[in-house]
C-alpha atoms as an extended CHARMM CRD file, in Angstrom:
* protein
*
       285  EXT
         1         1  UNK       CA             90.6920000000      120.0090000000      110.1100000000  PROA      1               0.0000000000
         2         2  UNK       CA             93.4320000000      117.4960000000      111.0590000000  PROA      2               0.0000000000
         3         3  UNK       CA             91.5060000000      114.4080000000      112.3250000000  PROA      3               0.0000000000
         4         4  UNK       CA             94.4730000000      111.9410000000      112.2770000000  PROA      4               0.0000000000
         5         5  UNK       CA             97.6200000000      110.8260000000      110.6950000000  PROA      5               0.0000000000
         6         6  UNK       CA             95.8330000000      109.8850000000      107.2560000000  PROA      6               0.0000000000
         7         7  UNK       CA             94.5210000000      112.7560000000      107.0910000000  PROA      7               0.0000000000
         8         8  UNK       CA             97.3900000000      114.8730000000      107.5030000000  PROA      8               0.0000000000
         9         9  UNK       CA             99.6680000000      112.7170000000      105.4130000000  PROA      9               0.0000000000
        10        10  UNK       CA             96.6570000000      113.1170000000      102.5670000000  PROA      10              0.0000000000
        11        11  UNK       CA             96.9340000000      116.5140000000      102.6870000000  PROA      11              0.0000000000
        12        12  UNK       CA            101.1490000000      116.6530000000      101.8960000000  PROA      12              0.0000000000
        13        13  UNK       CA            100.8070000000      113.7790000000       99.3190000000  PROA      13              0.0000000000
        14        14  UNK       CA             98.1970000000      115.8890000000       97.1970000000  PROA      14              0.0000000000
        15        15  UNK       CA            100.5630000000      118.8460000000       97.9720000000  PROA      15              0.0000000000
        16        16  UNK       CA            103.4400000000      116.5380000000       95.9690000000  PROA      16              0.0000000000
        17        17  UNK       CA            101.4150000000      115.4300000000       93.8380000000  PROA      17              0.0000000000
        18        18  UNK       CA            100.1470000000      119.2840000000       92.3980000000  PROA      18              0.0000000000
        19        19  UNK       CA            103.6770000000      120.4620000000       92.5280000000  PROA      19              0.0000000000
        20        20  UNK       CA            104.4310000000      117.9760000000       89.6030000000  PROA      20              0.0000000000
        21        21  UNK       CA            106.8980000000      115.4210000000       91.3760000000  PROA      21              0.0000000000
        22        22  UNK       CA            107.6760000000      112.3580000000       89.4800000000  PROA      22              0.0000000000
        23        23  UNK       CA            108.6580000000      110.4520000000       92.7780000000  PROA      23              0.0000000000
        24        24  UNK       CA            107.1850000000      110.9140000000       96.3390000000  PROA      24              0.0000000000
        25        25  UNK       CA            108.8950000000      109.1640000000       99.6270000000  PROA      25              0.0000000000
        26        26  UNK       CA            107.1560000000      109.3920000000      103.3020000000  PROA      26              0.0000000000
        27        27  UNK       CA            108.4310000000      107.9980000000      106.0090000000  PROA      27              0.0000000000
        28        28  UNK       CA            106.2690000000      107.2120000000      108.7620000000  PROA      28              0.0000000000
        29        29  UNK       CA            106.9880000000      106.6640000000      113.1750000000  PROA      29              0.0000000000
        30        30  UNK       CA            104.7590000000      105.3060000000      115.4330000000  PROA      30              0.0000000000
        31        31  UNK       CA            101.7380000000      104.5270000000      112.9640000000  PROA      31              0.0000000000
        32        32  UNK       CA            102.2630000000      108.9500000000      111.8540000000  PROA      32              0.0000000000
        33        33  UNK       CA            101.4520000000      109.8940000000      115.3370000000  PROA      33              0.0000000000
        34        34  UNK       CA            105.3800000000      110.9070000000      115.5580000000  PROA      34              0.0000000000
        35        35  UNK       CA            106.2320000000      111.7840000000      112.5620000000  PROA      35              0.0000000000
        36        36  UNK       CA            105.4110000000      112.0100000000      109.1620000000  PROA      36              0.0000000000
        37        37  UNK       CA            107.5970000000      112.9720000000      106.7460000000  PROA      37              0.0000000000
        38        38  UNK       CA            107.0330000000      113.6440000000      102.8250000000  PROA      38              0.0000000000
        39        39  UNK       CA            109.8580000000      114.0240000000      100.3010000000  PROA      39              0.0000000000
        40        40  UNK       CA            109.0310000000      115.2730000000       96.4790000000  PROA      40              0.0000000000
        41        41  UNK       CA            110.9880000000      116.3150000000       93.4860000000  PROA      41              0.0000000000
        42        42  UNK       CA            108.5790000000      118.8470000000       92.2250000000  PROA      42              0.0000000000
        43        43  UNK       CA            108.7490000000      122.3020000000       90.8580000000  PROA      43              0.0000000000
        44        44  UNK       CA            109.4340000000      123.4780000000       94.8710000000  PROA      44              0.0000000000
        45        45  UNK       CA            108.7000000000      127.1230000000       96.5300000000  PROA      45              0.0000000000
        46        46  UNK       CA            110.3230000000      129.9420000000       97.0660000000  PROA      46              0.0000000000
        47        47  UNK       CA            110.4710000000      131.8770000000      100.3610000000  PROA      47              0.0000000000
        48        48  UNK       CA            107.9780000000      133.7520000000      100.3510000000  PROA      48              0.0000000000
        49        49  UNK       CA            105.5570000000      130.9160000000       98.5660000000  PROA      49              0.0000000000
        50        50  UNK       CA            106.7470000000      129.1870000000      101.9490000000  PROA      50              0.0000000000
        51        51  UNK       CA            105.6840000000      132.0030000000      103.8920000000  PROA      51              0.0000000000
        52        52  UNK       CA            102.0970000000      132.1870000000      102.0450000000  PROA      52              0.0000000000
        53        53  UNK       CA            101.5410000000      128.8760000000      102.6470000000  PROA      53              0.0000000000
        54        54  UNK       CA            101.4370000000      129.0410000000      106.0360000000  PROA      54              0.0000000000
        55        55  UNK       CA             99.4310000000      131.7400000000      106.4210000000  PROA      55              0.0000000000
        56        56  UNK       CA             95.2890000000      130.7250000000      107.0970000000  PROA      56              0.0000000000
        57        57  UNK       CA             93.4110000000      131.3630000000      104.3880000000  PROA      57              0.0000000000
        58        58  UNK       CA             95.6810000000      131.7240000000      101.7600000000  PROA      58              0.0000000000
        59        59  UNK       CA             97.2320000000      129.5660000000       99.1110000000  PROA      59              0.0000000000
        60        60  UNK       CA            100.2610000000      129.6200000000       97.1120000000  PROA      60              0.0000000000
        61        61  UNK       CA             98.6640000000      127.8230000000       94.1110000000  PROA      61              0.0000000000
        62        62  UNK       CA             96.6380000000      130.4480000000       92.2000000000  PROA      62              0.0000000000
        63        63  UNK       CA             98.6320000000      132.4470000000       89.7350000000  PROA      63              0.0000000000
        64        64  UNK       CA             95.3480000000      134.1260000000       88.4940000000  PROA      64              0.0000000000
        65        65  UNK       CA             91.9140000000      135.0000000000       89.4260000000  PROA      65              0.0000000000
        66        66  UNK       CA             90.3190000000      132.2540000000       87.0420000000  PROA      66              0.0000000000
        67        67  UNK       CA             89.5320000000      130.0350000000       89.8330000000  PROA      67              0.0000000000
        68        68  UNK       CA             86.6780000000      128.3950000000       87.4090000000  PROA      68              0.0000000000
        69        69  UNK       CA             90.0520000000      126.4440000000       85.5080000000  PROA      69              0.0000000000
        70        70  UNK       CA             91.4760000000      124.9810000000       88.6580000000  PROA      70              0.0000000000
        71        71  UNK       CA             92.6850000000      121.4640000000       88.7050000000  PROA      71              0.0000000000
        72        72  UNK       CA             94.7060000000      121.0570000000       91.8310000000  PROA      72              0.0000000000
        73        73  UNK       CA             94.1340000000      118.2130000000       94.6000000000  PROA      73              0.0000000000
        74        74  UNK       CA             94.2910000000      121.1770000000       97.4570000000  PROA      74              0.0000000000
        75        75  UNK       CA             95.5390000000      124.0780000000       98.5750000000  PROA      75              0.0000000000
        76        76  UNK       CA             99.0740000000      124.6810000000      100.3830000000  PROA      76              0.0000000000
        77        77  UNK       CA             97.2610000000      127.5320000000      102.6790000000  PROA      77              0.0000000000
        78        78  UNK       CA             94.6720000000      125.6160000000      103.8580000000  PROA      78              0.0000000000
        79        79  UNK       CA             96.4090000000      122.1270000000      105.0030000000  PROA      79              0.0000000000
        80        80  UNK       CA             99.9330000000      123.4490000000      105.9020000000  PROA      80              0.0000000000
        81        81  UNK       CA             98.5880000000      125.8920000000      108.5750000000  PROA      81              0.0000000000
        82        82  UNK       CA             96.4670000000      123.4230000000      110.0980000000  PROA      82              0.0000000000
        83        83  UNK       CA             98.9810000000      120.6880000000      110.4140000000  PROA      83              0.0000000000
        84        84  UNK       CA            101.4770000000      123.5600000000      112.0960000000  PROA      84              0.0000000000
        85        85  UNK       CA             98.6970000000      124.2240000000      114.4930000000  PROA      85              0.0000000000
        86        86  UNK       CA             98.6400000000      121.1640000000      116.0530000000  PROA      86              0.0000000000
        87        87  UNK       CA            102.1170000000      119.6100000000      116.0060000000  PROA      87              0.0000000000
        88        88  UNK       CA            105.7660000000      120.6290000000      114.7230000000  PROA      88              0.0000000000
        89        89  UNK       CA            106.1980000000      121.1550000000      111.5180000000  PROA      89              0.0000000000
        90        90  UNK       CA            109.3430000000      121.6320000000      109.0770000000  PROA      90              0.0000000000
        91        91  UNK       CA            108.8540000000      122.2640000000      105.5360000000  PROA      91              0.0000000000
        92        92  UNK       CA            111.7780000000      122.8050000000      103.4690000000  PROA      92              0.0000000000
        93        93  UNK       CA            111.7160000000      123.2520000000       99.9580000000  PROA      93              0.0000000000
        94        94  UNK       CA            114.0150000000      124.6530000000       96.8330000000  PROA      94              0.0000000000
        95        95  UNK       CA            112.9820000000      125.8490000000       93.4300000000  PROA      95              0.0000000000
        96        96  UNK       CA            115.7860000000      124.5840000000       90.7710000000  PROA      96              0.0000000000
        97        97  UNK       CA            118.3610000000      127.3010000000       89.9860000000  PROA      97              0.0000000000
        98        98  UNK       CA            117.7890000000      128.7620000000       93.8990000000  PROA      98              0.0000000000
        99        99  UNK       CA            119.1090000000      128.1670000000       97.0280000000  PROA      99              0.0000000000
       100       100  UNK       CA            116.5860000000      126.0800000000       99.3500000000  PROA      100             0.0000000000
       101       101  UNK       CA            115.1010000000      127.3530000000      102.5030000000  PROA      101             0.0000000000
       102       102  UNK       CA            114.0100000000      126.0200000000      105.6280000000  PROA      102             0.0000000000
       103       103  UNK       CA            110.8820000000      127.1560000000      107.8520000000  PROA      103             0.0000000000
       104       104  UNK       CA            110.2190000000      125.3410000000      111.5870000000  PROA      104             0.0000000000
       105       105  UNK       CA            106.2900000000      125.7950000000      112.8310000000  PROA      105             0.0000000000
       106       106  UNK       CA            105.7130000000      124.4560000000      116.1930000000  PROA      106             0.0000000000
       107       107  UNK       CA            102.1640000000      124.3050000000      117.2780000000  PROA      107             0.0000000000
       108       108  UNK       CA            101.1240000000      127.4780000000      115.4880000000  PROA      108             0.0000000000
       109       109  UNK       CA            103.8970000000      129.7130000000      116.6330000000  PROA      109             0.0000000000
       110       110  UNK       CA            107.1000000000      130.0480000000      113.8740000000  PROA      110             0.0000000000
       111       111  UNK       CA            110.1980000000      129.0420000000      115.9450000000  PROA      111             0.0000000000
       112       112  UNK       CA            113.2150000000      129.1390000000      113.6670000000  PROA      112             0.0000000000
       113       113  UNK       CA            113.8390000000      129.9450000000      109.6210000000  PROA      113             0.0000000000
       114       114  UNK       CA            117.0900000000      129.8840000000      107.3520000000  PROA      114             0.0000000000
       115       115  UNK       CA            118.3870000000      128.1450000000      104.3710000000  PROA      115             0.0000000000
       116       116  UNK       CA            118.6550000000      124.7720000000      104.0020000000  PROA      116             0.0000000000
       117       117  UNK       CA            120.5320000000      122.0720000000      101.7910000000  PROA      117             0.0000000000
       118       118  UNK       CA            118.5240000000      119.8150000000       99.9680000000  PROA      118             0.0000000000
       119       119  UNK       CA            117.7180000000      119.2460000000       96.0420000000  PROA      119             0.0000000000
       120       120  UNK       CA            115.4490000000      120.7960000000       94.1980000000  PROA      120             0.0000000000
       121       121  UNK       CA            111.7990000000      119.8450000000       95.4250000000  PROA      121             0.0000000000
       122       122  UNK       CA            109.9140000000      119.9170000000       98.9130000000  PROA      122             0.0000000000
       123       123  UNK       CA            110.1650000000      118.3900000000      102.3360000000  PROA      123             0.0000000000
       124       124  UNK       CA            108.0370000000      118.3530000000      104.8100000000  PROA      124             0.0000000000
       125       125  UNK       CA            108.4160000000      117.0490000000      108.2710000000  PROA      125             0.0000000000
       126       126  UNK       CA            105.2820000000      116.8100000000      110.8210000000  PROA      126             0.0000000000
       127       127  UNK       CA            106.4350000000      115.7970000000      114.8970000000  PROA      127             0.0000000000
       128       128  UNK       CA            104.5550000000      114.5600000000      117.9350000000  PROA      128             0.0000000000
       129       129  UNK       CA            101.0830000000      114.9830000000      116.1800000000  PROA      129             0.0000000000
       130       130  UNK       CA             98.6660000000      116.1180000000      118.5940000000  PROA      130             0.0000000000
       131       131  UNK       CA            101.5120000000      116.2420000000      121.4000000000  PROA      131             0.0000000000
       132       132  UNK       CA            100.4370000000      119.2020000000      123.1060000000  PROA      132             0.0000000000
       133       133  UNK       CA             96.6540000000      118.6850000000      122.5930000000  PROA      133             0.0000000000
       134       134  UNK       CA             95.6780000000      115.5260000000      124.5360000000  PROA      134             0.0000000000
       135       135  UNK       CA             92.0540000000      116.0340000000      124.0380000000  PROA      135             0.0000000000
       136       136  UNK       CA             92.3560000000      115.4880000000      120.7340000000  PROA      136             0.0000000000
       137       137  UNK       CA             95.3130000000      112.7390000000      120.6590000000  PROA      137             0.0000000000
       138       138  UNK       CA             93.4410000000      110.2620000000      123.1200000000  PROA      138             0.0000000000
       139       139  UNK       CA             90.9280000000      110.0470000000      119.7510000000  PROA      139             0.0000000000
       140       140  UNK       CA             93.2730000000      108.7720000000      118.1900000000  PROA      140             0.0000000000
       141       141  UNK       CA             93.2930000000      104.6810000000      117.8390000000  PROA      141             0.0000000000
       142       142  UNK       CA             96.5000000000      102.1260000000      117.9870000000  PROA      142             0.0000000000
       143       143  UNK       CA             99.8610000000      102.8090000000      116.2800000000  PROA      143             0.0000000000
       144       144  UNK       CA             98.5280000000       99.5290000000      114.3850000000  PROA      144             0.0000000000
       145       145  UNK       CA             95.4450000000      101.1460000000      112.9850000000  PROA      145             0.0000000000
       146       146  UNK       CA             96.5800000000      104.6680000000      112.5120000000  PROA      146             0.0000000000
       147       147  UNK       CA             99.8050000000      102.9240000000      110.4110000000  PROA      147             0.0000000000
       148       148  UNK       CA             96.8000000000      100.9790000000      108.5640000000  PROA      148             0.0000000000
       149       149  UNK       CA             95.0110000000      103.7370000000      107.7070000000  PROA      149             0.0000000000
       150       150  UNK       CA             97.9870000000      105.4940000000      106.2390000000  PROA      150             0.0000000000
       151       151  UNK       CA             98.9060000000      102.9530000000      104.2360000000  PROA      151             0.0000000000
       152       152  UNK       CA             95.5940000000      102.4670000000      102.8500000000  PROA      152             0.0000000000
       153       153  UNK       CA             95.2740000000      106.3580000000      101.9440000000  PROA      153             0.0000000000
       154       154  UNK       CA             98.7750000000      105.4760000000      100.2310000000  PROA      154             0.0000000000
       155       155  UNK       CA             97.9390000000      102.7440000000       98.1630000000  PROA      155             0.0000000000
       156       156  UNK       CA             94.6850000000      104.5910000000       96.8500000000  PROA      156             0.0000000000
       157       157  UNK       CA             96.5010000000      107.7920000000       95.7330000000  PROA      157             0.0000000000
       158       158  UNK       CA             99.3300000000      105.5510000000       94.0240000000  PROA      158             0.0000000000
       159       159  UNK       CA             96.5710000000      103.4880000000       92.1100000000  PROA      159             0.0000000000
       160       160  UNK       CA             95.4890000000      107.5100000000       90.9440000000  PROA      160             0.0000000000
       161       161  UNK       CA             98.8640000000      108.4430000000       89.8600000000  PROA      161             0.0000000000
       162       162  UNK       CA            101.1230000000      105.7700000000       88.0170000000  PROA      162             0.0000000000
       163       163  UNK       CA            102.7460000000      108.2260000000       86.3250000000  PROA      163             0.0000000000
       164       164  UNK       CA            104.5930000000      108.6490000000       89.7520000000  PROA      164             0.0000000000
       165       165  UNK       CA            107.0160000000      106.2520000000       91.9000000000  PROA      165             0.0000000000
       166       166  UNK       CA            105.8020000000      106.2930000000       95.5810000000  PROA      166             0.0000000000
       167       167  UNK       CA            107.6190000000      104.7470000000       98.4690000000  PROA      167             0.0000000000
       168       168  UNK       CA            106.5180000000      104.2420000000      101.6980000000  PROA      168             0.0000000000
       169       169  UNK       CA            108.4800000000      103.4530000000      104.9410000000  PROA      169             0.0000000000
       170       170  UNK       CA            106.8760000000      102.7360000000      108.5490000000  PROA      170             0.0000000000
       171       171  UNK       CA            109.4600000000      102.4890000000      111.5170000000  PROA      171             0.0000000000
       172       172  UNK       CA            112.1970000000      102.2560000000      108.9470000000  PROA      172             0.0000000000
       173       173  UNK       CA            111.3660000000       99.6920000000      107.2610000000  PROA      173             0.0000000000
       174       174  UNK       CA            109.8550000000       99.8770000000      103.4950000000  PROA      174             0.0000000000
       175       175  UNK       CA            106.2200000000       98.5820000000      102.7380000000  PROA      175             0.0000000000
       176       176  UNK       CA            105.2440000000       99.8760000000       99.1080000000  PROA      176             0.0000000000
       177       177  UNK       CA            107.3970000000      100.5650000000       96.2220000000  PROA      177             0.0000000000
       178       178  UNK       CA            106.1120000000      101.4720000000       92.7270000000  PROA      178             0.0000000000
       179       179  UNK       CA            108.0260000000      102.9070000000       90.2080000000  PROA      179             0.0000000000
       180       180  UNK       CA            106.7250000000      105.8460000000       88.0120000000  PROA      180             0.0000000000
       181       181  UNK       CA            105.4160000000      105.4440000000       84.1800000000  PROA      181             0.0000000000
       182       182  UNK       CA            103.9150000000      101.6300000000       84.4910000000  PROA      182             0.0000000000
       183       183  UNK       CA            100.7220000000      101.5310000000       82.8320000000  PROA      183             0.0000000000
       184       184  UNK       CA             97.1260000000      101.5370000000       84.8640000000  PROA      184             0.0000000000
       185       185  UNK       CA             96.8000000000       97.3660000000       85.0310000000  PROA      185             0.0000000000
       186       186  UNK       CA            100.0440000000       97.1020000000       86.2570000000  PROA      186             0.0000000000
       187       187  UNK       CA             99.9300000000       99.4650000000       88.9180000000  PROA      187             0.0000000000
       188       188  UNK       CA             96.5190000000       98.0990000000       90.1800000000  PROA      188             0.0000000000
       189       189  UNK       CA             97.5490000000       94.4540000000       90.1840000000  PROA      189             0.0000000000
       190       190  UNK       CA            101.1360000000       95.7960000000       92.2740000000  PROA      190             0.0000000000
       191       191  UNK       CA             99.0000000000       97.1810000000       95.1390000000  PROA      191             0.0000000000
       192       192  UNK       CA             96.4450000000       94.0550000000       94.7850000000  PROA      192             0.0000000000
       193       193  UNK       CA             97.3690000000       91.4100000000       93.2850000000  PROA      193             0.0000000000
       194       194  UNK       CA            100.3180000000       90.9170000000       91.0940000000  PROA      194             0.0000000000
       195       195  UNK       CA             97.6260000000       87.9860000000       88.6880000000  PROA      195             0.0000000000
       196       196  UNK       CA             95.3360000000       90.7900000000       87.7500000000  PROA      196             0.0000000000
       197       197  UNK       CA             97.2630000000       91.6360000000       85.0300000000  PROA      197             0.0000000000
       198       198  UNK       CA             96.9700000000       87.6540000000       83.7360000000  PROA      198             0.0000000000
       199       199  UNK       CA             92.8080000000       87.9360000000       84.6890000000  PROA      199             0.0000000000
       200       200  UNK       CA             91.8510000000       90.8110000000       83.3270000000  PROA      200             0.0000000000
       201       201  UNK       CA             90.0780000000       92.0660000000       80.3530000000  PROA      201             0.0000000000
       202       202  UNK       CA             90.0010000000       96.1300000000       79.1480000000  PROA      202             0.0000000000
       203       203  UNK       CA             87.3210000000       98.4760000000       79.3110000000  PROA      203             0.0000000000
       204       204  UNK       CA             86.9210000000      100.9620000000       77.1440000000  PROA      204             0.0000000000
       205       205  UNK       CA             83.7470000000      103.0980000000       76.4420000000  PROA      205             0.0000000000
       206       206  UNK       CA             82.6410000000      106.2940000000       75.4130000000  PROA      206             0.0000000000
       207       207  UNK       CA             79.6060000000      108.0230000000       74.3740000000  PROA      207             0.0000000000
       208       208  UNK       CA             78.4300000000      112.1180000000       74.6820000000  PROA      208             0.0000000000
       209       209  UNK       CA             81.5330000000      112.9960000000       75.8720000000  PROA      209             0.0000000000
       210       210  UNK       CA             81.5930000000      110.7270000000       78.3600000000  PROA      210             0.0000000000
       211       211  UNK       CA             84.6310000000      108.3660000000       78.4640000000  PROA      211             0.0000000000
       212       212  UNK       CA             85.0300000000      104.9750000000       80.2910000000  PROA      212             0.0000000000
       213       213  UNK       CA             88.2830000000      102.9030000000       80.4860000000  PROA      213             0.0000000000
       214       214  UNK       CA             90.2220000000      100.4630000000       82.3230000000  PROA      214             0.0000000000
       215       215  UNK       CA             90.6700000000       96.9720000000       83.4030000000  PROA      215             0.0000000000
       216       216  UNK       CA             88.3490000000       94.6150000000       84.9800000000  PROA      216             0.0000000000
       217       217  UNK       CA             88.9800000000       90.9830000000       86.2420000000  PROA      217             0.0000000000
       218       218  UNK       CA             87.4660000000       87.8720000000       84.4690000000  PROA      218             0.0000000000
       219       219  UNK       CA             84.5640000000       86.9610000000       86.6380000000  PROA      219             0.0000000000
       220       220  UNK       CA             86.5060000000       83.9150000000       88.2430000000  PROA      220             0.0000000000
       221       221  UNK       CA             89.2000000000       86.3230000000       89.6600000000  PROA      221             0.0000000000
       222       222  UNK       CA             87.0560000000       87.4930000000       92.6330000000  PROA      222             0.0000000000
       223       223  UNK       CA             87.2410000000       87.6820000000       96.4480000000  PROA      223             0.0000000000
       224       224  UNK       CA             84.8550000000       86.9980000000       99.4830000000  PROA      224             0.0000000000
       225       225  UNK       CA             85.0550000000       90.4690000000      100.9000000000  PROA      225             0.0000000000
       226       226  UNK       CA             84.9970000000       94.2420000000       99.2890000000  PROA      226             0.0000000000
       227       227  UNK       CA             87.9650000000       95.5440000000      100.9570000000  PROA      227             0.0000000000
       228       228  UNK       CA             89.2750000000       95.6740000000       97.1690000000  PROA      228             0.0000000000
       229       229  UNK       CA             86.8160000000       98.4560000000       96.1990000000  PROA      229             0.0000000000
       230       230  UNK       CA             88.2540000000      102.0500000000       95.5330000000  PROA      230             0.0000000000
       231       231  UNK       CA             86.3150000000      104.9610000000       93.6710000000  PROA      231             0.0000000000
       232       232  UNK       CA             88.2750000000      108.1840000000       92.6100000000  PROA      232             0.0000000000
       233       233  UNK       CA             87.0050000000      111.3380000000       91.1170000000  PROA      233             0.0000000000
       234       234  UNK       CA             89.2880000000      114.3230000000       89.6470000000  PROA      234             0.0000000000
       235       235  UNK       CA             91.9980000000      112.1540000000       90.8920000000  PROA      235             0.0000000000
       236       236  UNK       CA             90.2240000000      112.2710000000       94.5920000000  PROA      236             0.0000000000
       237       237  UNK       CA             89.7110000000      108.8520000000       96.8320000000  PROA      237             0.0000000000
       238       238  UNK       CA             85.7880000000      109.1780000000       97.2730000000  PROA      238             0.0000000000
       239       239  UNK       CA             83.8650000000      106.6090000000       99.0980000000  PROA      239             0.0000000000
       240       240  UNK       CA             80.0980000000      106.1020000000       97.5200000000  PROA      240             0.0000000000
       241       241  UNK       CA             78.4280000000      102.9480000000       97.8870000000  PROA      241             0.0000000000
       242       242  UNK       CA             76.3270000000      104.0910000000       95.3140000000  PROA      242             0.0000000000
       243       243  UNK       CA             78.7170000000      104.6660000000       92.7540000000  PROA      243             0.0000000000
       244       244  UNK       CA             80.4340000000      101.5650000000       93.6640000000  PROA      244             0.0000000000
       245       245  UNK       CA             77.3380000000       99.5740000000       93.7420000000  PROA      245             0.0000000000
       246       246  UNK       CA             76.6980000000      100.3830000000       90.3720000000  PROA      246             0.0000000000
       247       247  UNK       CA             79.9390000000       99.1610000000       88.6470000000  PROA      247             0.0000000000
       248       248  UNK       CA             80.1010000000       96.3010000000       91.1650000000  PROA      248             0.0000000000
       249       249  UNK       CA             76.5980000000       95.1270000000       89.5800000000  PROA      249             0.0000000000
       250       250  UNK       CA             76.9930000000       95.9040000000       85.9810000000  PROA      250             0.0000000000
       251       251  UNK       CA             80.4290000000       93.4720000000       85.9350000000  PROA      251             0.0000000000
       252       252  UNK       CA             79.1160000000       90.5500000000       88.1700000000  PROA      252             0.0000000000
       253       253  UNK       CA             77.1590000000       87.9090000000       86.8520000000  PROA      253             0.0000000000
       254       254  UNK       CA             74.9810000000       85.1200000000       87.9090000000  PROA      254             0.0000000000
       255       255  UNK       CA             76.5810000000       82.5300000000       90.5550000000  PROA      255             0.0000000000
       256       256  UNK       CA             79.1550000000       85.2100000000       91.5370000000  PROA      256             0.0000000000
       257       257  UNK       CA             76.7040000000       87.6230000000       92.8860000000  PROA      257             0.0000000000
       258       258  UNK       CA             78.4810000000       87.2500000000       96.6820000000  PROA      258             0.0000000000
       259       259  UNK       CA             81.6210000000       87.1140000000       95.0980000000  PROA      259             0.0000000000
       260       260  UNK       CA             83.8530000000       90.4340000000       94.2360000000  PROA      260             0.0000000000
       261       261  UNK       CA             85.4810000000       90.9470000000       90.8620000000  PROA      261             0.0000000000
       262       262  UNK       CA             88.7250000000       93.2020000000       90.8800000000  PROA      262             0.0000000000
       263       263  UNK       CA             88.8940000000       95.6260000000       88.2710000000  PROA      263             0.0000000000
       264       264  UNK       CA             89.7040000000       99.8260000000       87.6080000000  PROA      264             0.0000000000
       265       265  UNK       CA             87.1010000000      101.9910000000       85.9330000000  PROA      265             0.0000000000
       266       266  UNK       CA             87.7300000000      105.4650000000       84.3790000000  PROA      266             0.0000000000
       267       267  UNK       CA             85.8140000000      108.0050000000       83.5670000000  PROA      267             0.0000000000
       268       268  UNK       CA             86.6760000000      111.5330000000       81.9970000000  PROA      268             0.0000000000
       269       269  UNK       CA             83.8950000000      114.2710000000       81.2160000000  PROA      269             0.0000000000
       270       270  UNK       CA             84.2040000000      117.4980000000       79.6620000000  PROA      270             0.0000000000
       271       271  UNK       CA             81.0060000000      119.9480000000       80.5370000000  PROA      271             0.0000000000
       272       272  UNK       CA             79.3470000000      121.9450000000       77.9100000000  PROA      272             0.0000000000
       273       273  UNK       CA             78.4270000000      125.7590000000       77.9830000000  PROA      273             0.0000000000
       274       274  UNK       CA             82.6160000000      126.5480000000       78.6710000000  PROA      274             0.0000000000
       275       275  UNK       CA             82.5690000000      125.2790000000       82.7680000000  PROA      275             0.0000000000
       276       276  UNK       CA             85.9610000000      123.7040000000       83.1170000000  PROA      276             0.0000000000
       277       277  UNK       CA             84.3340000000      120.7520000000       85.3210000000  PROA      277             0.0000000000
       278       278  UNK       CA             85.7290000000      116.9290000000       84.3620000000  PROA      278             0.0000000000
       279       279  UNK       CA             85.3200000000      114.1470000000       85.8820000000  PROA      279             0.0000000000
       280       280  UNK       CA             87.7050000000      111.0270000000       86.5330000000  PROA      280             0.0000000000
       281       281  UNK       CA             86.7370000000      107.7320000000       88.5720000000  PROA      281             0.0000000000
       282       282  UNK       CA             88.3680000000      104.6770000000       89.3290000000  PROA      282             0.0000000000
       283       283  UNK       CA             86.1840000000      101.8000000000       90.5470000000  PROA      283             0.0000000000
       284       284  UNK       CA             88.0580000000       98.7130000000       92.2360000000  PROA      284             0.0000000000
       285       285  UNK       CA             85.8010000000       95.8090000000       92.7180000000  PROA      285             0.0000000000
């Protein structure tokens, strides 16, 4: 379900992101309660993919039955029809070598179809969110949060990916830019703070298959609050105070218990007994 702009704007970032694009633009109105709008250079769909991906229950992003080996973010089926349902969406997308095509949802019901100029990747372009459900819309909090919130969904899937450029504009004007291929430490420190990479040490760790690695601040690089805090698995944002905890504790020491150390943790893990499960975290603290 579509709760609010994040959400939604989640949903077409992973989308980009499983399609293989090396550079993902969104442009945001109105804190995403007008429009959202995400632009990728990745492998694209064809018509009828588009078509699929529309439909409930259905996804354009199994080519076979061995479900057990997937390793995408989401599926095309499942937030694409759910967006449409609820405002106006456009998604227009080309596969290299084809011509690119163009189809208009608006509120659940298709309205128009054709092709459509554009290079080869996907577009997608969500109106009025909520516009003609106002039971739903007056849940929704100020342009100043909702914009807040999208932002911060933003900044956690670029510290996930940086193998990938992301740029971000709200109301036309730009508010993150990261360019593709930097390394981890200098990816975090852009969308923290630009001296982590001076006040930080590596981490690096490994044991049954297990595999830990990353960068941590030196314990007199901290911060007052844990709004710097950010947990990922398989590439996911998760939230677990747990989790968090747990790294938080094992890096502070002493005097700097209230204090809060930056830092990026990751973890891989390969199962045993042939289940294709793994495992990959990223702890900010």
């Amino acid at each position: 379900m579509v709760e609010r702009p994040a959400s939604a704007l989640k949903e077409l970032v992973e989308n980009a992101i499983d399609a293989g694009a090396t550079r993902i633009t969104v442009k945001l109105a109105g804190g995403g309660i007008e429009l959202i709008e995400v632009i990728d250079d990745g492998c694209g769909m064809a018509p009828a993919e588009m078509a699929l991906a529309l439909e409930r229950h259905a996804t354009s992003k199994l080519p076979t039955d061995d479900i057990e080996h997937v390793a995408t973010l989401g599926f095309r089926g499942e937030a694409l029809p759910s967006i449409a349902s609820v405002a106006q969406l456009t998604l227009e997308s080309r596969v290299r070598g084809a011509e690119g095509w163009s189809l208009t949802v608006d509120n659940g019901a298709r309205i128009a179809e054709g092709p459509a100029a554009l290079p080869p990747g996907t577009r997608v372009r969500v109106e009025a969110l909520f516009g003609r459900v106002p039971a739903r819309r007056k849940f929704l909090r100020s342009t100043r949060a909702e914009y807040a919130a999208c932002l911060d969904g933003m900044k956690r899937l670029a510290m996930a990916r940086p193998d990938i450029a992301f740029a971000v504009e709200h109301d036309g004007r730009r508010v993150l830019s990261v360019q593709g291929g930097e390394s981890r430490p200098a990816r975090v420190a852009a969308l923290t703070d630009r001296a982590l990479q001076e006040n930080s040490v590596a981490i690096d760790f490994e044991r049954e298959g297990l595999v830990l690695g990353g960068v941590a601040s030196i314990p007199t690089f901290n911060r007052g609050v844990a709004d710097h805090q950010y947990l990922f698995v398989n590439g996911r944002p998760v939230k677990d105070r747990l989790l968090v905890g747990a790294g938080a504790s094992d890096m502070t020491i002493g005097y700097l218990k209230e204090r809060k150390q930056f830092g990026t943790l990751i973890g891989s893990f390969q199962a045993l007994q042939h289940r294709a499960a793994h495992l990959y975290s990223e702890l900010e603290v």
